[in-house]
VMD Tcl script that draws the C-alpha trace (Angstrom):
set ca {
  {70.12 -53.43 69.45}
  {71.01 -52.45 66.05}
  {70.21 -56.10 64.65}
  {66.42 -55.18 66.16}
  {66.40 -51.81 64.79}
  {66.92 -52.40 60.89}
  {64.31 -55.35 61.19}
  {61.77 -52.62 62.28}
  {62.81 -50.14 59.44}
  {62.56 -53.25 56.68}
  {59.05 -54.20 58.10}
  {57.62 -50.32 57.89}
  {58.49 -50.80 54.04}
  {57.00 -53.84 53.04}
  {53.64 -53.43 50.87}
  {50.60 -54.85 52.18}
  {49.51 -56.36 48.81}
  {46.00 -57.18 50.24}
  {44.79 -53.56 51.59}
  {42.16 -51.95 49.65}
  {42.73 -48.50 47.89}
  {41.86 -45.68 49.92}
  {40.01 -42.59 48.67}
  {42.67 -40.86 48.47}
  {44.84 -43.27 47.34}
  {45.75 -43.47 43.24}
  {42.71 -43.61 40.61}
  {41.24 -46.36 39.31}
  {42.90 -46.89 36.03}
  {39.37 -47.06 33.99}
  {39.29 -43.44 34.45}
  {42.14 -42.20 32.39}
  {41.63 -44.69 29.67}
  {38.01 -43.89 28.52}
  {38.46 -39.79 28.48}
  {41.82 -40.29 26.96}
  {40.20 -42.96 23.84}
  {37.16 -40.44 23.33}
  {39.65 -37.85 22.18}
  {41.73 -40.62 20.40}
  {38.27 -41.11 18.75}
  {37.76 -37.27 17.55}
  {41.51 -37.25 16.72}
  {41.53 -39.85 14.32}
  {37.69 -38.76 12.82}
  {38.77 -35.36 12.25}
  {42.17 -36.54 10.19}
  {39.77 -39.06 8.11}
  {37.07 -36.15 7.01}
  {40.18 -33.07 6.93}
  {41.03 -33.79 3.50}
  {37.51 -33.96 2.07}
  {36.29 -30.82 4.42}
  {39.39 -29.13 3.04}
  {38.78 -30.04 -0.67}
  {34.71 -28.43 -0.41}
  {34.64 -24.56 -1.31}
  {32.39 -22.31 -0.40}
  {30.27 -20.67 -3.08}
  {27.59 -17.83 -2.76}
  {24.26 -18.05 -4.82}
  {22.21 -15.47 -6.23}
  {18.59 -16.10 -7.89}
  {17.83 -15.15 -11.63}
  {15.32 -12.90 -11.80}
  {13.11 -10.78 -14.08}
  {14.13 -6.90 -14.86}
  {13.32 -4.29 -16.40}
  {15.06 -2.54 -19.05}
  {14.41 0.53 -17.57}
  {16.31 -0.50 -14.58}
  {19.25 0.24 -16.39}
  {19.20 4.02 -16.04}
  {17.45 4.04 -12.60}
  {19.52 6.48 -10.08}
  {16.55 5.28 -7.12}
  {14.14 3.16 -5.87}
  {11.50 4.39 -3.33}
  {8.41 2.37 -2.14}
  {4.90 3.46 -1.94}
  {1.25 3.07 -1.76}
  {-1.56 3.93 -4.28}
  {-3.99 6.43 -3.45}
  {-7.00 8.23 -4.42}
  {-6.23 11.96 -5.06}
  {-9.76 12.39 -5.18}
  {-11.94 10.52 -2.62}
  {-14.85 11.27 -0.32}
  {-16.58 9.90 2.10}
  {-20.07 10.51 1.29}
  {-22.92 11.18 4.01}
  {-26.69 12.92 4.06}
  {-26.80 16.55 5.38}
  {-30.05 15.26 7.23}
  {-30.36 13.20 9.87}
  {-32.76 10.58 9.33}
  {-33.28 6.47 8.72}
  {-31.96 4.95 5.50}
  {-35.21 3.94 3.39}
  {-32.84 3.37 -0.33}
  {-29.07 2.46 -1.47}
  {-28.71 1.76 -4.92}
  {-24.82 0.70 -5.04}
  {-22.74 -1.67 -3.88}
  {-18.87 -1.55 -3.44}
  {-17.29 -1.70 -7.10}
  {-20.43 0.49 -8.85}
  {-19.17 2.83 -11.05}
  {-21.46 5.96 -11.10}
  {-21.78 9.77 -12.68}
  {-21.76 12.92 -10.25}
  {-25.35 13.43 -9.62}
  {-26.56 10.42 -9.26}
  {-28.78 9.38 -6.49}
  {-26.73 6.93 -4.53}
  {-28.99 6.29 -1.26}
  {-32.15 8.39 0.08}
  {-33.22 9.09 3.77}
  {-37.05 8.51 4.63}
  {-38.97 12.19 3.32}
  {-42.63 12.11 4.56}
  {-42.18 14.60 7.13}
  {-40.30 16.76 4.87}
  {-42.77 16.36 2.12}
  {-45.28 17.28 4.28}
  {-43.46 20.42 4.96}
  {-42.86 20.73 1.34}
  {-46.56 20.69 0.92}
  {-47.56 22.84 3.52}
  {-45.25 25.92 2.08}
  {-46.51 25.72 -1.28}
  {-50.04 25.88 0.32}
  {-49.01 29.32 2.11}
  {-47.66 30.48 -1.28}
  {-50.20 30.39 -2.91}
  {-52.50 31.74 -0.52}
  {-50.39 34.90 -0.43}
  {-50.34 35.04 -4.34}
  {-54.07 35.22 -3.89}
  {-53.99 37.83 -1.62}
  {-51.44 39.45 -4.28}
  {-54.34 39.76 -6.63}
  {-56.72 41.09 -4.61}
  {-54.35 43.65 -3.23}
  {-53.08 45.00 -6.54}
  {-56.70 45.66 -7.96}
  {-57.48 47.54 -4.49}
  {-54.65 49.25 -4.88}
  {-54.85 50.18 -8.87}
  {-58.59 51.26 -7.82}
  {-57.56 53.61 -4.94}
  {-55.24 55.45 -6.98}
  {-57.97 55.83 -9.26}
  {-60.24 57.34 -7.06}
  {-57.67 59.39 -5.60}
  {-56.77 60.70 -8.72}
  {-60.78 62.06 -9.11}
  {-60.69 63.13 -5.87}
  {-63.27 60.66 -4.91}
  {-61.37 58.59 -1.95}
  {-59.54 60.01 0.99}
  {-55.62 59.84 1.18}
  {-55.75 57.58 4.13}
  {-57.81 54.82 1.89}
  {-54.93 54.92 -0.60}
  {-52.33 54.54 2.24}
  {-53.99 51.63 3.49}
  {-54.66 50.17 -0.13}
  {-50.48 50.75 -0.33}
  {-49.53 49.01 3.00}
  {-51.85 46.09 2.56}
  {-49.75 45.58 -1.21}
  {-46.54 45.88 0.36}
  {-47.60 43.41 3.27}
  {-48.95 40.94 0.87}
  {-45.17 41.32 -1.49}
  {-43.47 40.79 2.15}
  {-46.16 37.62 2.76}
  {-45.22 36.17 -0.60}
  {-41.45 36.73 -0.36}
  {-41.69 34.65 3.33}
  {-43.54 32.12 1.71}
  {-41.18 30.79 -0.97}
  {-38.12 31.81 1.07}
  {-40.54 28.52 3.16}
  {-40.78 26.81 0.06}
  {-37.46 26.67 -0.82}
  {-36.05 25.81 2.81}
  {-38.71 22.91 2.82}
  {-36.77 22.01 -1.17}
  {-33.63 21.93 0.62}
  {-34.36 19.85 3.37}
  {-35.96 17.59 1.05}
  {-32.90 17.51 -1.16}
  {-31.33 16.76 1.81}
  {-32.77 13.21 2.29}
  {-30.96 12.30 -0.95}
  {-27.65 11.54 -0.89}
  {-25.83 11.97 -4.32}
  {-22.28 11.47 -6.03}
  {-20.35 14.26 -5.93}
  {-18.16 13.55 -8.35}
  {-17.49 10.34 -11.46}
  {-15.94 7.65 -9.49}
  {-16.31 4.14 -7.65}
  {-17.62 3.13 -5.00}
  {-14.99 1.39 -2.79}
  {-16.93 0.94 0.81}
  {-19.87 1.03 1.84}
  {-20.58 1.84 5.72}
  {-24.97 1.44 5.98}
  {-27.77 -0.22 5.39}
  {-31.00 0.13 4.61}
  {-32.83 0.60 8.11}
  {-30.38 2.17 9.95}
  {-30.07 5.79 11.02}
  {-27.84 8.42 8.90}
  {-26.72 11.33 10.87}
  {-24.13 14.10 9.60}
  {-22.04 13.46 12.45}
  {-22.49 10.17 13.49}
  {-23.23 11.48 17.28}
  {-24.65 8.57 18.57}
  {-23.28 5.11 18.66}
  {-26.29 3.93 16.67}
  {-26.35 6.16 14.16}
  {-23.72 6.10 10.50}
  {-21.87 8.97 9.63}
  {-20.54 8.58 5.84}
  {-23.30 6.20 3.46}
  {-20.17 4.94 1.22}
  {-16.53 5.64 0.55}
  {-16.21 6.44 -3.23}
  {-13.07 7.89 -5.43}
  {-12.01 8.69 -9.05}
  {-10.23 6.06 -10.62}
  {-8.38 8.78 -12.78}
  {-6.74 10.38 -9.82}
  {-5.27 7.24 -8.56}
  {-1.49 7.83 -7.95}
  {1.56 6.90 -5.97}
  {2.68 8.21 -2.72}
  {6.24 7.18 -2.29}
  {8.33 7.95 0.80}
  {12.18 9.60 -0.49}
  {15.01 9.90 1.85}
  {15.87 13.50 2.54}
  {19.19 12.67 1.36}
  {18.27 11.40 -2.33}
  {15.47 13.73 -2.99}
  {18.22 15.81 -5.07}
  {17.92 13.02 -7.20}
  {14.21 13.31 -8.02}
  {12.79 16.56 -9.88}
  {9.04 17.20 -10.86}
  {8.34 15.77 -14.55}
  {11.20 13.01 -14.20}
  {10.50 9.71 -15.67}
  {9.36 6.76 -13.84}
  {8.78 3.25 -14.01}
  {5.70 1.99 -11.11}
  {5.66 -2.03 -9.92}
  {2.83 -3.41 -7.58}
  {4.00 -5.45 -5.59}
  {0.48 -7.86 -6.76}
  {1.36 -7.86 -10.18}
  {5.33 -7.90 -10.57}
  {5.42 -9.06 -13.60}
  {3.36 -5.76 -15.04}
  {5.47 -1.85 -15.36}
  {3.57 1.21 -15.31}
  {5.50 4.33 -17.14}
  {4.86 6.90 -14.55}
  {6.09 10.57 -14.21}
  {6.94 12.77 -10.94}
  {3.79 15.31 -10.64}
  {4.55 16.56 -7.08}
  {7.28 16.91 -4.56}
  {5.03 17.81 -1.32}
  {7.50 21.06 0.03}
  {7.90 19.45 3.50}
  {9.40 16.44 5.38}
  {8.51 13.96 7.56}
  {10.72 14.89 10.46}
  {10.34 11.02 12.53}
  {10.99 8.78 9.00}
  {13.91 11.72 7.70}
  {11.50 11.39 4.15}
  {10.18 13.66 1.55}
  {6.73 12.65 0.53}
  {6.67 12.44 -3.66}
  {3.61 12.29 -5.90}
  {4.07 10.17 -8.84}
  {1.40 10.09 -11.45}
  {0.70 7.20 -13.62}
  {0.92 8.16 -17.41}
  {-1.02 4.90 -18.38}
  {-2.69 1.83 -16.29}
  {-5.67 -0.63 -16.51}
  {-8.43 -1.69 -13.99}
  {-5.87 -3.50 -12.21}
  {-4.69 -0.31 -10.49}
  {-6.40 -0.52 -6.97}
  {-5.95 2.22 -4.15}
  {-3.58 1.24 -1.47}
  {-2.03 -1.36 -2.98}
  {1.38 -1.32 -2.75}
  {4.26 -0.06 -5.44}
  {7.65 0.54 -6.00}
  {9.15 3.47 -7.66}
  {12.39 3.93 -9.79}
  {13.11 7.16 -10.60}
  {14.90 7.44 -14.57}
  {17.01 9.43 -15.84}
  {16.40 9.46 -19.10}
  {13.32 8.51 -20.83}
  {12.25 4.68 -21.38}
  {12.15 3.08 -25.53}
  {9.23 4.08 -27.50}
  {8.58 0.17 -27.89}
  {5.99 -1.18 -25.72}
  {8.29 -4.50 -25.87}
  {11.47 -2.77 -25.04}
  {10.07 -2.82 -21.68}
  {9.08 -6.18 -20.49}
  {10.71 -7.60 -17.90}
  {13.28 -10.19 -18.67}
  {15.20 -12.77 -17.31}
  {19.10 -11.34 -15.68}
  {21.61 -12.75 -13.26}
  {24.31 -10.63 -12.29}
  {27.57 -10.11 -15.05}
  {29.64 -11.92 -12.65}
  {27.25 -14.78 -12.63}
  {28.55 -15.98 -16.42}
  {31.79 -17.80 -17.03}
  {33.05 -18.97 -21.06}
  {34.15 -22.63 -21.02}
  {34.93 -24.21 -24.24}
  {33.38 -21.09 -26.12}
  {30.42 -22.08 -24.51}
  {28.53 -19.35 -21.94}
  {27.18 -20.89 -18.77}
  {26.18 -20.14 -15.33}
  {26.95 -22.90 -12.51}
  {24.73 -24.34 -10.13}
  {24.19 -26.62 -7.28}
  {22.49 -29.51 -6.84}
  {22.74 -31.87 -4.02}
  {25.94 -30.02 -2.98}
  {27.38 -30.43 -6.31}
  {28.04 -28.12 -9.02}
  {25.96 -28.29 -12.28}
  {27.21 -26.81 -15.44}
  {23.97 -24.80 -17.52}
  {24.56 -23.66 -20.71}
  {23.11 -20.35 -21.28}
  {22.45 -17.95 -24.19}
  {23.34 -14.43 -23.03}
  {22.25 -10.70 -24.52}
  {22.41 -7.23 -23.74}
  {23.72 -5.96 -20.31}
  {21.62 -3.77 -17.92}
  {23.69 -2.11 -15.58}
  {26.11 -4.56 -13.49}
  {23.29 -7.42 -14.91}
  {22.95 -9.34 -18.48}
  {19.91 -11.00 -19.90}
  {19.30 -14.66 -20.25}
  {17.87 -15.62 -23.43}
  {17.36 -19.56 -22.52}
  {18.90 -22.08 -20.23}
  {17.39 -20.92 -17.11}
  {14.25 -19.86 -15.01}
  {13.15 -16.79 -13.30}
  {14.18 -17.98 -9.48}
  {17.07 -20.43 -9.98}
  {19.89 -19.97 -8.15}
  {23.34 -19.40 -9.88}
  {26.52 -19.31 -8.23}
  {27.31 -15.48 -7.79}
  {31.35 -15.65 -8.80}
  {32.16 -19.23 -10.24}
  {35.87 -19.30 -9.86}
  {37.94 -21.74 -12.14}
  {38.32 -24.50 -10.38}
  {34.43 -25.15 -9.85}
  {33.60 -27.74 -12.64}
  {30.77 -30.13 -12.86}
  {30.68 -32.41 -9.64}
  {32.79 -30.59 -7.62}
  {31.40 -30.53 -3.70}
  {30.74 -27.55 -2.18}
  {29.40 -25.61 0.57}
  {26.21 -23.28 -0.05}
  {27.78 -19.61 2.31}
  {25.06 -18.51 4.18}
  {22.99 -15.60 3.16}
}
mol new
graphics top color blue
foreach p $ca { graphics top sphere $p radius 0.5 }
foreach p [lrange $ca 0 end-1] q [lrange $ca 1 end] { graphics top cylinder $p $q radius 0.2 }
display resetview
């Protein structure tokens, strides 16, 4: 019995070399070996590229750009639009079709001039017609003022009745009314023709023009078929700048303060401009105090609603009309001294470039480049001293 018994026991624990795996037997071995060599893989990639990676710095760039002088004693910047402080749109009184227009958008013209006219046969038939009754009743003036003159006459030598010279009397008075009526016509039908032209009301341009010839002018514009204003037109003189200040720098700005205007077309240009208004209310949705700054010289370049840029001064710019082109800054921290030479670094191809510059006067936290740049290079921002010619580095994300 016992012999039989530990033969059964060895048999259970003999391994059946020729049964197949079961599922949930042990894994395959193919499945530990390829997850475990990818990260093997990364392992030994990232200690190959570590020392490099850690040997790059990381540099910020700023761009070299032009400034003014006047920059340097600017406590604000505000932006703005140009605008018209005197503009109209001009439109007829009458309501009629458009039968002339003499300008075109650009025209300069004087106040007075005849800038379009409405069709005027009807009214210079009207015109006509009053004149006619004027003069009938200046006739009838005549005529009346000799019976008159007689009747008193006659009166006077008791040879006509009191009732003649009261009718003589009316009939002179009536006739006075009759004229009166008739050029109080006369000059109605004058204004009505006037009416038909359409005529600058002040020196200005002409910056739109709405109708054409042929189509119908009305005062209102009541109908969909009919123009309201003939042209848009505005004086050139007036032309200022609107800028938008935050309520909580307008202490900064005071009426008469200098200024110094940029459009943004022509940044290369600076206007000398002066603070003429401060409009006594604010804009409660943008938290901004609407300012009026006035342009103390400009050329024909100067278009309204283009748009500008402000700085308010606080002291008056140079006399020199040179002092105050733009030139060419980078930012003081921007130049290192190596080997008594000034230079600014910069990168090409992820590698630093030494550029020998000539510097000159400062302008605030910026100095002027003389040579050995352009306007819109980029320039490492704080070259520390271990950045020297060929050195790799990383470009920090603006």
């Amino acid at each position: 019995m016992s012999t039989s018994t530990e033969q059964a026991d060895l048999s259970a624990l003999r391994i059946n070399r020729h049964q197949r795996e079961t599922p949930g037997g042990r894994r395959r071995p193919w499945k530990i070996i390829i997850p475990t060599g990818v990260v093997l893989i990364g392992l030994i990639g990232y200690m190959v590229i570590r020392p490099s990676l850690a040997g790059m710095q990381e540099v910020e760039l700023v761009t070299a750009t032009l400034t003014s002088p006047a920059q340097a004693n600017a406590v604000l910047t505000a932006n703005g639009y140009v605008v018209a402080q005197i503009k109209a749109a001009v439109a007829s009184k009458g309501t009629g079709r458009l039968e002339f227009l003499g300008v075109e958008e650009g025209d300069r013209v004087k106040k007075g001039t005849i800038i379009a006219r409405l069709e005027e046969q009807d009214v210079l038939a009207a015109l006509r017609q009053a004149e006619a009754n004027l003069g009938v009743a200046q006739a009838d003036y005549q005529d009346a003022k000799l019976t008159l003159e007689r009747q008193q006459r006659l009166h006077a030598s008791n040879l006509s009745s009191q009732a003649e010279l009261d009718a003589a009397q009316a009939r002179f008075a009536r006739v006075e009314a009759t004229i009166r009526y008739a050029q109080a016509t006369v000059t109605a039908a004058e204004v009505a023709l006037e009416n038909t032209r359409i005529r600058a009301p002040f020196d200005g341009t002409v910056l739109t023009k709405y109708a054409d010839v042929g189509e119908v002018v009305a005062p209102f514009a009541s109908s969909a078929n009919s123009r309201g204003a003939v042209v848009t037109m505005a004086d050139m003189n007036s032309l200022q700048v609107e800028a938008d200040v935050s309520e909580s720098n307008i202490i900064r700005v005071r009426p008469g303060q200098p200024c110094e205007i940029t459009l943004d077309a022509y940044p290369e240009k600076r206007y000398p401009g002066v603070v003429h208004k401060i409009i006594p209310t604010a804009d409660r949705a943008k938290a901004t105090v609407l300012t009026k700054v006035a342009f103390r010289s400009k050329d024909e370049r100067v278009l309204p609603e283009m748009s500008a840029k402000v700085m308010f001064l606080s002291d008056e710019p140079g006399e020199s009309s040179t002092a105050n082109l733009p030139v060419l800054t980078v930012p003081l921290s921007a130049v290192t001294k190596r080997n008594d030479q000034h230079m600014v670094l910069t990168v090409q191809d992820d590698r630093i470039v030494e550029s020998p510059v000539s510097p000159g006067e400062t302008l605030g936290e910026r100095i002027v480049i003389r040579e050995g740049i352009a306007a819109g290079e980029k320039v490492v921002a704080r070259p520390e001293p271990g950045l020297t010619a060929g050195t790799k580095v990383r470009v920090r994300a603006q």
